[in-house]
N, C-alpha and C positions, 0 to 999 in steps of 0.2 A: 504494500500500500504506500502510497506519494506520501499519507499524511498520518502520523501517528494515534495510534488509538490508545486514548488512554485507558487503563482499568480502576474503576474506584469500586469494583464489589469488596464485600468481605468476608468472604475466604473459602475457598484457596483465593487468595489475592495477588494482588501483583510482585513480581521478580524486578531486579535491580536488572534492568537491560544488558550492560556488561556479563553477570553472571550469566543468564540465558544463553548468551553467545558462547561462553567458556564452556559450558555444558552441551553444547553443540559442538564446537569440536575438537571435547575430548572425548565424544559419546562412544565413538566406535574404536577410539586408541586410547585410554585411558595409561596415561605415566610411562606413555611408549612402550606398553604390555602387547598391543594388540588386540585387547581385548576391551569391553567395555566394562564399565564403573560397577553394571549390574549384572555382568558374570562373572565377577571375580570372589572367593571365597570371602565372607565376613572373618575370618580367623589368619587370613592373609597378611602379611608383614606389610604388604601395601596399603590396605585395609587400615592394620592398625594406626599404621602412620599417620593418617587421615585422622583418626576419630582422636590421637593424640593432639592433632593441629588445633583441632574443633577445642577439644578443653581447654590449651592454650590459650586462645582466641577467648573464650567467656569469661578463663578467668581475669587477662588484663580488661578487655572492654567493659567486662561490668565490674573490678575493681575486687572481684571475690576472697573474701580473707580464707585461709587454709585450710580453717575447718567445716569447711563447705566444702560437698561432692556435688560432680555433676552426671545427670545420668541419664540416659535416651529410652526413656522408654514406650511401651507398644498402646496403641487405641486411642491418642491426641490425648485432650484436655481429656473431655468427658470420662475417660475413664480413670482420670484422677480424682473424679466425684468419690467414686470407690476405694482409691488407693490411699488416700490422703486420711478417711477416717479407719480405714485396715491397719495403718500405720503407724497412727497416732492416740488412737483412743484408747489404748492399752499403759498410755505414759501414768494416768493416775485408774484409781479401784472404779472412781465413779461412768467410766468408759460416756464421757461428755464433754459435749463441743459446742460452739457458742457462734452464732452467725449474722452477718450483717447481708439484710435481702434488699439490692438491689436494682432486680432486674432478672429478665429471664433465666438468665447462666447460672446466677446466684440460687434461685431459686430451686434448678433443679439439682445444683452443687445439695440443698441442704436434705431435700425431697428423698435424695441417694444416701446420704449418709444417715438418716436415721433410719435406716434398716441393719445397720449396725452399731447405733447406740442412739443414746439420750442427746440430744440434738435442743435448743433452745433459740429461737428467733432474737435477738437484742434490739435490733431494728429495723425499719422496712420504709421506704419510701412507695409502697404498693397505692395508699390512697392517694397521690398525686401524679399516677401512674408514671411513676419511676423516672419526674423528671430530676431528678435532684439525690444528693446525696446526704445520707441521714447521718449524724452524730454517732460515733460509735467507736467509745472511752474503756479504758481501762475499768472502771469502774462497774461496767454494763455486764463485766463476765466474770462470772461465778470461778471460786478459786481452785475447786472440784473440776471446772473444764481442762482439758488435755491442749487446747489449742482454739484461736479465733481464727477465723474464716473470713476473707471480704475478696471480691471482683475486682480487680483492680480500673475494669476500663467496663462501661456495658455497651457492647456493639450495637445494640439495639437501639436502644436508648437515647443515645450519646452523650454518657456521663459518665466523668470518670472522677477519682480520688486525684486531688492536686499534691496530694502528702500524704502517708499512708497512717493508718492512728499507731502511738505507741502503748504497744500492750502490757509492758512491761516485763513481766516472769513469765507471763502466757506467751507461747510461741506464737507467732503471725505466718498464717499461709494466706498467699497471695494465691490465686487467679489471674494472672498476667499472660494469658493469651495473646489479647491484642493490643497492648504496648510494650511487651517487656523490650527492653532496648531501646526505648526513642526516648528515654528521659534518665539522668544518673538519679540512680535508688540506690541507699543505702544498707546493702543486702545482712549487713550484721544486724541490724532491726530485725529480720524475720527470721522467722525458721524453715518454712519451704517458700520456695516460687515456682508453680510449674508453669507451663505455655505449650500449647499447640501450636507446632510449627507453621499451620497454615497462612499467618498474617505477617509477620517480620520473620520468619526464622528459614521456610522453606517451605515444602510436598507438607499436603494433610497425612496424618493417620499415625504421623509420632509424634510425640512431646519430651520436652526438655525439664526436667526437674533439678533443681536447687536446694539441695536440704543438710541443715546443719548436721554434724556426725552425731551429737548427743541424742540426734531423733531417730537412728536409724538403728535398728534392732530391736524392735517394741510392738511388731506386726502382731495382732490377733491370731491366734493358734490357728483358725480357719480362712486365713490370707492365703489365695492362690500362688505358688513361686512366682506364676510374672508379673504379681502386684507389689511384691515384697521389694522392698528398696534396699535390703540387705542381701539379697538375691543379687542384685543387680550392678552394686556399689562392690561385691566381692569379684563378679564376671567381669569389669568393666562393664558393663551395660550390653555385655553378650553372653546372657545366661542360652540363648539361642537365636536363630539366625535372625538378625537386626536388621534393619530399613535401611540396608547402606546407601540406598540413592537417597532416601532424605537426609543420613549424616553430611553423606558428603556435598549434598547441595547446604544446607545450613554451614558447613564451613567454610565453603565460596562466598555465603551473603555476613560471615564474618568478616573475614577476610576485605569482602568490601565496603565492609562498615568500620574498620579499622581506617582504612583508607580516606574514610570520606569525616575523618577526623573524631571518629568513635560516641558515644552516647552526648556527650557537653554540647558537639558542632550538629546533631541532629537534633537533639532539643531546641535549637534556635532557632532550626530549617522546620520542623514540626511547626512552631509557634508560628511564624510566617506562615505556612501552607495552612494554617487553619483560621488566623486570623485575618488571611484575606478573603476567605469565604464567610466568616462570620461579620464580617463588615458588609460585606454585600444582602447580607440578611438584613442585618438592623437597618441599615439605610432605605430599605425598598417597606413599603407597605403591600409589599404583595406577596413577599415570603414571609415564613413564622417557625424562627426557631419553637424546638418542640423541648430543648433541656433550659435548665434556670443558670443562669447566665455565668453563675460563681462555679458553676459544675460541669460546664463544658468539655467536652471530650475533645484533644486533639488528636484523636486518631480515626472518629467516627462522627464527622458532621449531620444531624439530624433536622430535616424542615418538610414544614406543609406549604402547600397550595392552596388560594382560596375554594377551589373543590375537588372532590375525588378525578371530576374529568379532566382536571388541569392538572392533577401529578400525576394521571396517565400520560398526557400529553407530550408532557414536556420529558418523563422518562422514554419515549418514543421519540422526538425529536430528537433529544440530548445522542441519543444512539446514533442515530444518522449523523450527527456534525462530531462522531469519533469518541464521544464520552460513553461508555460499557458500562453497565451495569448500578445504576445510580435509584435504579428501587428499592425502596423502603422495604424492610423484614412484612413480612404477611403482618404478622401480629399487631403494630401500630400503621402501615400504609407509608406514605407520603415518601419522600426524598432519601434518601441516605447517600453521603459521600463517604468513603471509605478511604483513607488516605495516609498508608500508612508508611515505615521507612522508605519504603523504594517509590513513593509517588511522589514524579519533583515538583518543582514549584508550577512549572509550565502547566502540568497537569489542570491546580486549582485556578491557575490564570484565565485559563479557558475555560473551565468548568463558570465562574464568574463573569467572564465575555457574554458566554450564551445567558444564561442567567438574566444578564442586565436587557440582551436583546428580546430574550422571552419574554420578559414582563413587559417591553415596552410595546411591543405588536401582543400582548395576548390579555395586558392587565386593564 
C-alpha cells in the first residue's frame, strides 16, 4: 500500500515496524541456522540464548532489583486470573485476597479467583460505569489477605492508575497487560506484575510475569505444574515446550524499546500521542470522552459520538482513510483508540486530522 495503515485495535495490537521487518527476514534463516525461529528446538543453545537476551532486556528496561524473577508463561493474562490466586493464597491460613474492581479485566481477574479462596471487593467504580478510578488504601485490606489485586490500565474503559496505591506489607499484583513498559514503575512496590504479551510485548497467548522470590513456592497443593511459578522459575520458564516465537519476538520489541531510549523516552512519546487526541476531544463539542478526566488512560483513548449511527460511521470511514480498527469493545460501543508503545505519533496525528474533518462535514 502507497499509504500507511495505521493499527489502533487492542490486541493483538500493533508491532514496532522495524521489528516486523527483522522477523521477516530472519523467518526462514534464523542466526544463519537455516532454519526458522519456529523449528528450532526450545532447549536449543540458540534458543537459550534468546530467552537469556529477553531477561537481560527486562531487567535493565524496567530497572528490576534481583530479587525478582522473570518468567514466560503459557494462556496470556487470563490465565493468570488463576495463577496468581494458586500462588499466593497459600502465603497466610486465611487463603484471602482483596481487590480493586475496575473494569471488565478486573472483574473477571476477581470472579476466577474466588473459586479458590475468600476473595473481598475493596472497591468498585461499577456504579459510574467504570469511568474512573476508585481509592484503594492500605487500609481497605484486611491483614488476613495474602495479596491486593488492581488493573493497572482498563482497555475498555480507558482508565488507568496514574501511580499505583502503596500496600505496604501486602504484596501488590499488578495487571499490567496493557501498559507494562510505557511508563517507569517502581517494580520493588509490588510483588507480581504479569502482562499478556499481546499489547507492548508481542504474539497473544503468552505472558510475562514479575514476581518477587519470597512469593514463589506457596502454590496450593492442587496448583496444576504449569500454573506453579516454582515450576517455572526452576525450568527457566521451560518446564515444557514454550512459545519460542512469542519469546523471541518480545525480545526484538525489547530490544527496540531499549533503543528508542527505554521506559523514561516512551513515557513522554505516550503523553504526546494521547494528549493530542485528548485535546481534540475536549475542544470539539461533538466528541465525549467516556473516562473522568484525572483517570485517563494513555494507552486506551475512549469517546462517543452524538449517536450510535455516527460511531458506526465514522468507525467505517476512519477504515477507509487507513485508521484499523478504532471500535469501541461491544460492551460500552463508541470509539476506542488503542495506542500503545509501537503506535507513533503520526499514527494519533491523523487519527485527529480525520476526527477534526468528520465532525466538520458530519456534526
Amino acid at each position: 500500500m502507497n499509504e500507511p495503515v495505521y493499527n489502533f485495535g487492542a490486541g493483538p495490537a500493533t508491532l514496532p515496524v522495524s521489528v516486523m521487518q527483522q522477523i521477516r527476514d530472519e523467518f526462514l534463516n534464523f542466526n544463519n541456522m537455516g532454519v526458522s525461529i519456529i523449528e528450532i528446538s526450545h532447549r536449543s543453545k540458540e534458543f537459550e540464548a534468546v530467552l537469556d537476551r529477553c531477561d537481560a532486556l527486562v531487567r535493565e528496561i524496567a530497572n528490576l532489583p534481583s530479587n525478582y524473577q522473570i518468567l514466560y508463561t503459557h494462556g496470556g493474562a487470563q490465565m493468570q486470573f488463576s495463577g496468581v490466586p494458586l500462588n499466593l493464597l497459600g502465603l497466610k491460613p486465611a487463603h484471602q485476597a482483596t481487590y480493586a474492581e475496575t473494569g471488565h479485566f478486573s472483574r473477571l481477574a476477581n470472579v476466577e479467583a474466588a473459586r479458590f479462596g475468600n476473595i473481598t471487593i475493596a472497591c468498585s467504580s461499577k456504579d459510574t460505569q467504570y469511568d474512573r478510578i476508585p481509592a484503594f488504601t492500605r487500609d481497605m485490606v484486611s491483614d488476613d489477605s495474602s495479596y491486593a489485586f488492581i488493573t493497572g490500565n482498563n482497555t475498555i474503559y480507558g482508565t488507568q492508575y496514574q501511580t499505583y496505591p502503596d500496600m505496604g506489607d501486602i504484596p501488590l499484583v499488578v495487571d499490567a497487560t496493557s501498559d507494562i513498559f510505557s511508563r517507569p514503575v517502581d517494580f520493588s512496590k509490588t510483588g507480581v506484575v504479569f502482562a499478556g504479551m499481546q499489547k507492548n510485548l508481542g504474539p497473544s497467548g503468552t505472558a510475562l510475569v514479575i514476581v518477587r522470590d519470597d512469593l514463589i513456592g506457596h502454590a496450593l497443593e492442587r496448583t496444576p505444574s504449569l500454573l506453579d511459578y516454582s515450576v517455572y522459575h526452576k525450568a527457566h520458564s521451560l518446564p515444557n515446550t514454550a512459545n519460542t516465537f512469542a519469546i523471541y519476538t518480545m525480545c526484538l520489541v525489547m530490544e527496540w524499546l531499549k533503543n528508542q531510549g527505554g521506559v523514561a523516552a516512551m513515557a513522554k512519546l505516550n503523553e504526546a500521542k494521547a494528549q493530542t487526541i485528548y485535546t481534540a476531544i475536549d475542544e470539539s463539542d461533538f466528541y465525549r470522552g467516556t473516562a473522568h478526566p484525572e483517570h485517563r488512560s494513555r494507552m486506551n483513548v475512549t469517546f462517543l459520538l452524538p449517536t450510535d449511527e455516527l460511531n458506526a460511521l465514522f468507525v467505517k470511514e476512519a477504515l477507509a482513510n487507513g485508521l484499523y480498527a478504532l471500535k469501541g469493545h461491544k460492551i460500552v460501543g463508541g470509539v476506542r483508540a488503542s495506542i500503545y508503545n509501537a503506535m507513533p505519533l503520526a499514527g494519533c496525528q491523523k487519527l485527529v486530522e480525520f476526527m477534526r474533518e468528520f465532525a466538520r462535514t458530519k456534526g
